[in-house]
C-alpha positions in Angstrom: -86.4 -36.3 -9.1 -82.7 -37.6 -8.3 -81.8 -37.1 -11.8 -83.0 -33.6 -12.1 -81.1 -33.2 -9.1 -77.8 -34.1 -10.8 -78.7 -32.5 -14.1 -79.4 -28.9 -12.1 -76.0 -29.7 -9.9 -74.0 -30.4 -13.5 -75.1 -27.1 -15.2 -73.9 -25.4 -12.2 -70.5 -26.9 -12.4 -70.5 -25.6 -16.6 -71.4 -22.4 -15.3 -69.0 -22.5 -12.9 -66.4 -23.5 -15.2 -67.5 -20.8 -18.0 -67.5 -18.0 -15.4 -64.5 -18.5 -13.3 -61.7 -20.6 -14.5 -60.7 -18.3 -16.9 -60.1 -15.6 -14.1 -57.8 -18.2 -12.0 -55.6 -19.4 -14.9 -55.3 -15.3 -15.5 -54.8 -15.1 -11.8 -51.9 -17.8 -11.9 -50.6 -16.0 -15.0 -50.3 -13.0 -13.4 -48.9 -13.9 -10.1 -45.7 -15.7 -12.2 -45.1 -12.4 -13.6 -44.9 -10.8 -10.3 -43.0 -13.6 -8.9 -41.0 -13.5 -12.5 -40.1 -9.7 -11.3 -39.0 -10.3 -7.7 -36.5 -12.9 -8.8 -34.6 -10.4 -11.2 -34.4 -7.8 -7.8 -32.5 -10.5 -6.4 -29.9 -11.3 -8.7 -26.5 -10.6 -7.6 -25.5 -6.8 -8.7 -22.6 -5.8 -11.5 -18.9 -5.5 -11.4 -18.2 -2.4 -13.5 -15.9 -3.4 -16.3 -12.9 -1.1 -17.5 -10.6 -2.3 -19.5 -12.0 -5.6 -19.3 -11.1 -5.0 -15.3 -13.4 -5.1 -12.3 -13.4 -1.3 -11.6 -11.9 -1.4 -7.7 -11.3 1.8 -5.7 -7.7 2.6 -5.8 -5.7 3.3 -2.8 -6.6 6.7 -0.6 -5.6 8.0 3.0 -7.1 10.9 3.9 -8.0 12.6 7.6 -11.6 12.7 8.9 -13.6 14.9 11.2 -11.8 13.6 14.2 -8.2 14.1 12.9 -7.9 10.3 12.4 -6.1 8.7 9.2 -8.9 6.8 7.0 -7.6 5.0 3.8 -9.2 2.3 1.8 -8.1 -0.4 4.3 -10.4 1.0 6.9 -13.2 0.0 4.3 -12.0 -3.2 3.7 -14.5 -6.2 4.7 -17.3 -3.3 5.0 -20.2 -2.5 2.1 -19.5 1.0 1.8 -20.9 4.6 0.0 -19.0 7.0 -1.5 -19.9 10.6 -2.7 -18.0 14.0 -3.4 -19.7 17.2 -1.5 -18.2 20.3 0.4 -19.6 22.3 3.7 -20.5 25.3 2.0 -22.6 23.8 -1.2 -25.8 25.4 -1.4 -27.5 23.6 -4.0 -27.0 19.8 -4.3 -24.6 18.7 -1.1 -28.0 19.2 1.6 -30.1 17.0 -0.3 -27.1 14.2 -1.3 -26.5 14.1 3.1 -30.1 14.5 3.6 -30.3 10.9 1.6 -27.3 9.3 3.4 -28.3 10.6 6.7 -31.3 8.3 5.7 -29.2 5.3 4.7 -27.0 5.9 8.0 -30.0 5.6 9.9 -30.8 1.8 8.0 -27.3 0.3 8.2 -25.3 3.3 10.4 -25.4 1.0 13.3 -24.0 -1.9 11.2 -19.6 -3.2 12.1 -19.9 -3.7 8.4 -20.7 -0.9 6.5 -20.2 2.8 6.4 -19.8 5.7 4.6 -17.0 7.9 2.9 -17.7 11.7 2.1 -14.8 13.0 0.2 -14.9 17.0 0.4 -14.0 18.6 -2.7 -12.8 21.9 -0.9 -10.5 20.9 1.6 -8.7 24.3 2.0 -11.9 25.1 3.7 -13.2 22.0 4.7 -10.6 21.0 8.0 -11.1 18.6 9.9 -12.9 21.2 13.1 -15.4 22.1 10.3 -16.0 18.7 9.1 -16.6 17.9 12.6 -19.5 20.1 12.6 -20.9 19.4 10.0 -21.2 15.8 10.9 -22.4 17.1 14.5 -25.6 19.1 12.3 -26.9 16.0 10.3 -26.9 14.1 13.7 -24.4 11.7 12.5 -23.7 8.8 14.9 -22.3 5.5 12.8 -18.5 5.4 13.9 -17.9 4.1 10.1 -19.3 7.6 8.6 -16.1 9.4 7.8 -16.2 12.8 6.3 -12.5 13.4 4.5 -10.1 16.2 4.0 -6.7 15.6 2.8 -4.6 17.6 -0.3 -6.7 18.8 -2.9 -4.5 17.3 -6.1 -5.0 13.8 -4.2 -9.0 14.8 -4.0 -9.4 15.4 -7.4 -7.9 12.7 -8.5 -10.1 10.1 -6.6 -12.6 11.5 -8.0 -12.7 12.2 -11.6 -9.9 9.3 -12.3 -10.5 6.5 -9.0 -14.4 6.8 -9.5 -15.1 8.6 -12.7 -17.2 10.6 -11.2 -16.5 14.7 -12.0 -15.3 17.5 -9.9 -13.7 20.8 -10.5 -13.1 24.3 -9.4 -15.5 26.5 -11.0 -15.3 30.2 -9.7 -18.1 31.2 -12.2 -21.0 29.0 -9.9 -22.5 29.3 -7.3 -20.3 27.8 -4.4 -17.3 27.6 -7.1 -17.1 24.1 -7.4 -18.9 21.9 -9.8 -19.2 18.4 -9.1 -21.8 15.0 -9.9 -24.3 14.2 -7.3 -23.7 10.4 -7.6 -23.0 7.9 -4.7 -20.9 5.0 -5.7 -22.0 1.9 -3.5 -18.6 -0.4 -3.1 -18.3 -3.9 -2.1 -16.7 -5.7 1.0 -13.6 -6.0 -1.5 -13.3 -2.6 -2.8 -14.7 -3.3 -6.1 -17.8 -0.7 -7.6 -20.9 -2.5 -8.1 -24.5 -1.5 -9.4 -27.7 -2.7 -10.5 -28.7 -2.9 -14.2 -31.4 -0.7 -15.5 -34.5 -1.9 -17.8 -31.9 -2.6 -21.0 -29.6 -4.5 -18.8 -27.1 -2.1 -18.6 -24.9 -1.3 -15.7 -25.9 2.0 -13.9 -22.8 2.1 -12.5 -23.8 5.1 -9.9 -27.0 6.3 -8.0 -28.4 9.7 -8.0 -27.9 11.2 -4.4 -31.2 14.1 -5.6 -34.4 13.9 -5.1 -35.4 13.3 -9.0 -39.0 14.3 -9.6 -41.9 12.5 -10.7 -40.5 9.5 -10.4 -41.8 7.0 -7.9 -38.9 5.0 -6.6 -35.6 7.2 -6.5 -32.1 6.1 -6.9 -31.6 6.2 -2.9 -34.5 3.5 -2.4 -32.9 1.1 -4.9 -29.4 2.1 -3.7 -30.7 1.0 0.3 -32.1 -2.6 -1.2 -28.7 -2.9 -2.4 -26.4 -2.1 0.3 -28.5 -5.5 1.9 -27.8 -7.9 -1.1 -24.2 -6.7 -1.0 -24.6 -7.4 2.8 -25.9 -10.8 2.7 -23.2 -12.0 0.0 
């Protein structure tokens, strides 16, 4: 009796074996890739090379919505996100501030980090209606400065300091044409990104709301604004 005991207990442990290891070794398998995946999320994020230069944000001092002086300085030692908009848009501008209203709420209360919106319509956009415009998305982050200043000076921040386009276009609706990117700049006033899937720099996030797509650029773009952070 003993040794059909053992014989019934070792044909068990074949079974055993035949049924299930094969699942754990593809369980193993498949948490590595997981793990694998995590690990490239965490590696440090891109300079963007021009001229075989670290793109940095050149110099800028423009007024914000409390009639204060802002210029690059006032960024320095602070993660920071840039974008171009105006008051009056009414296509792309509510959607771009509805998406940093929701990174302000994540890092707004943060000594080292903030925002710069750059208005591309500054004859309109003073300082009084800047103010109120800030006052309607329920801004509170002291470092959240919305900027006016002369229009040449505007422009050229834009389409030459962060390659990212705007222009006066009478024949559209709100008569000025511009990218709905945010530029995400580091503690040293250099651009930095992500790669995508081919290893390539992305350079700049979309501010819209893209559809069908599961995980916009503003969810990758808040993960970000940590590592930079945490550097």
């Amino acid at each position: 009796m003993p040794s059909l005991k053992y014989v019934g207990l070792f044909l068990v442990i074949i079974i055993f074996g035949i049924l299930f290891i094969p699942k754990i070794i593809e369980r193993i398998n498949s948490d590595a890739i997981v793990d694998s995946s995590r690990s490239q999320s965490a590696e440090p994020l891109n300079y963007i090379i021009l001229n075989d230069e670290a793109k940095k944000v050149p110099p800028f001092m423009f007024v914000n919505q409390d009639s204060l002086l802002i210029s690059n300085e006032d960024f320095t030692g602070k993660v920071y996100v840039a974008e171009f908009f105006f008051t009056s848009c009414p296509s792309i501008c509510p959607i771009m501030n509805k998406n940093m209203k929701r990174i302000e709420d994540i890092y707004g209360s943060k000594t080292d980090f903030g925002i710069a919106s750059f208005t591309i319509d500054p004859d309109h956009d003073i300082p009084s209606v800047l103010k109120k415009y800030a006052e309607d998305y329920n801004v509170f982050s002291q470092n959240w400065h919305f900027l006016t200043g002369q229009k040449e000076s505007i422009y050229a921040l834009a389409n030459s300091g962060f390659n990212i386009f705007a222009s006066i276009n009478p024949k559209v609706e709100g008569g000025f044409e511009h990218q709905g990117y945010f530029a995400l700049i580091d503690k040293q006033g250099f651009i930095r990104s992500r790669s995508d899937q081919f290893g390539n720099p992305i350079v700049y996030y979309m501010g819209l709301d893209q559809e069908g797509v599961e995980v916009q650029d503003v969810d990758l773009l808040i993960e970000d604004i940590q590592k930079l952070l945490d550097e």
